[in-house]
N, C-alpha and C positions, 0 to 999 in steps of 0.2 A: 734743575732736573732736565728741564730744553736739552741744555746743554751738550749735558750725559747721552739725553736719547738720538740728537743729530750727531755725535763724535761714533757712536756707537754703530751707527746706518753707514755712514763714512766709512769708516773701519769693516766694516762687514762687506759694501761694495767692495773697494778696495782687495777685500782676499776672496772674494768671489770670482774677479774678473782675473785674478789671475793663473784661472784653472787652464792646460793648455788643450789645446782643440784636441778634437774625437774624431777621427777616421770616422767616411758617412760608409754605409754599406751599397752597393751599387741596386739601384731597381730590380735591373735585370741581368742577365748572366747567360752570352752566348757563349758558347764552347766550342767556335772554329768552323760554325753554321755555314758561311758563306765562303769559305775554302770546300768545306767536304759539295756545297751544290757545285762549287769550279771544277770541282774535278771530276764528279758524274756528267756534269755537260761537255767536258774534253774528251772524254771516253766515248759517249754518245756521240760527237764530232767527227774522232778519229776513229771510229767503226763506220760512221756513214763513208767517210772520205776512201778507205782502204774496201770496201763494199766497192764502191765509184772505178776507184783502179785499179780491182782484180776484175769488173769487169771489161772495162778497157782492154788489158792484157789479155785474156780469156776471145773476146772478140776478134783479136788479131794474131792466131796463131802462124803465122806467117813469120814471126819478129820472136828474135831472141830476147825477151825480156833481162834483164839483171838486176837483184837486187842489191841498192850498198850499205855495206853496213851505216852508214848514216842515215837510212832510212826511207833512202824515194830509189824510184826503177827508172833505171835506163834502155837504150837498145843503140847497136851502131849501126845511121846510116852507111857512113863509111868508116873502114875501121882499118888505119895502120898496123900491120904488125913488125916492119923492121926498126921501125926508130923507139927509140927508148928514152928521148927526153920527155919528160914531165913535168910541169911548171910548178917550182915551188915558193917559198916564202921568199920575197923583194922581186921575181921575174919579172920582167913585162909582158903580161900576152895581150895579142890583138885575134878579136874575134868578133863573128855576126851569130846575132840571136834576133830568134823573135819569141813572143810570148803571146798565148793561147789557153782557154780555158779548157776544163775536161772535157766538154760536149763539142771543141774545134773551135769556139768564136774564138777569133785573135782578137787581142787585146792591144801590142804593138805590133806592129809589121816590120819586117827584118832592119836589122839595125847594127852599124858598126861600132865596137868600141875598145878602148885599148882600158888595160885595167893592173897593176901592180898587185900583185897577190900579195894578200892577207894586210894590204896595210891603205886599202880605200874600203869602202863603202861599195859592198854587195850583196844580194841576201843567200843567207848561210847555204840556201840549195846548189844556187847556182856557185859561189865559190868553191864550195867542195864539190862538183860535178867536172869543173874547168880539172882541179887537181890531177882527175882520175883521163883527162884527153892527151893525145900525142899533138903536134903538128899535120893538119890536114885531114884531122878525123872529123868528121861530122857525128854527134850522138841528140837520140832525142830524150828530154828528160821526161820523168812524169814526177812532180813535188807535191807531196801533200802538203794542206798549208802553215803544219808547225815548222817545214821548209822553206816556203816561199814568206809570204808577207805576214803570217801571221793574225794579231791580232788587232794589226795596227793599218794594214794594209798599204799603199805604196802612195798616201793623199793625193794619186788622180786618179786612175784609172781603173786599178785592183782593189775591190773591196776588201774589207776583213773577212779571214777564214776562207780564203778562197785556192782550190788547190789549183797547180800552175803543168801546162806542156812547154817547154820550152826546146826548141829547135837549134843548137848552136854549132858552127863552125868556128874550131880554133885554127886559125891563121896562122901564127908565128910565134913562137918563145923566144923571148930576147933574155937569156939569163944573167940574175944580178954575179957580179964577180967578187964581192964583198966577203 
């Protein structure tokens, strides 16, 4: 009778264990909480920031403000109107920039650099700013910082979310022939 009742327990283990598992239900259950806070604190950012450089703008009525459709204002120091080249994707241009924050402090002090459009490493304000100059133009930009550095800032200098002035003289276009 032993027997019977260990072959039995045996057997009953045996078709027990091979029930297959059950989906656990999860504790808790966010629904996209920390996206919808990301994007109230972006809005909140980019009101303050567009607040900051309309009054910028508003204080210097002196200056032809423009807005681009990509989203920061410019004005021209100096402003070519006979030439018509404009630097596009492989050109080389050479140009000086400095960068300054909203309230004037400069961040770097004027600076040469030669830069291949669209295929190094610049941030998205200032490449699309370069786009829109002739040879010989000076323009100053104003970037908000989903323009300039963003969220990541530039690891020296530029903190995160910092919107940017930047001062640039395009020098020369050397066009790809490609």
């Amino acid at each position: 009778m032993s027997k019977y009742i260990v072959t039995l327990i045996f057997i009953s283990l045996i078709i027990l264990s091979c029930k297959s598992p059950e989906a656990r239900m999860p504790e808790s259950v966010q629904t996209g909480s920390f996206l919808q806070e990301s994007v109230k604190r972006n809005k909140k950012l980019n009101e303050k920031e567009q607040k900051q450089i309309k009054d910028i703008i508003t204080s210097n009525p002196d200056k032809e403000y423009i807005a681009s459709e990509s989203g920061f204002w410019y004005y021209y120091n100096n402003k070519v109107e006979n030439d018509t080249i404009q630097p596009e994707f492989g050109d080389v241009v050479e140009f000086d920039f400095n960068v300054s924050t909203l309230d004037g402090q400069q961040i770097y002090p004027e600076e040469s650099r030669t830069y291949v459009m669209d295929k190094e490493e610049l941030f998205t304000g200032l490449r699309e700013g370069l786009k829109l100059m002739k040879p010989n133009e000076e323009v100053t930009f104003i970037f908000p910082s989903n323009k300039a550095f963003g969220y990541y800032g530039d690891d020296h200098k530029i903190g995160i979310n910092v919107p940017l002035i930047c001062e640039v003289k395009l020098k020369t276009i050397t066009q790809n022939n490609d």
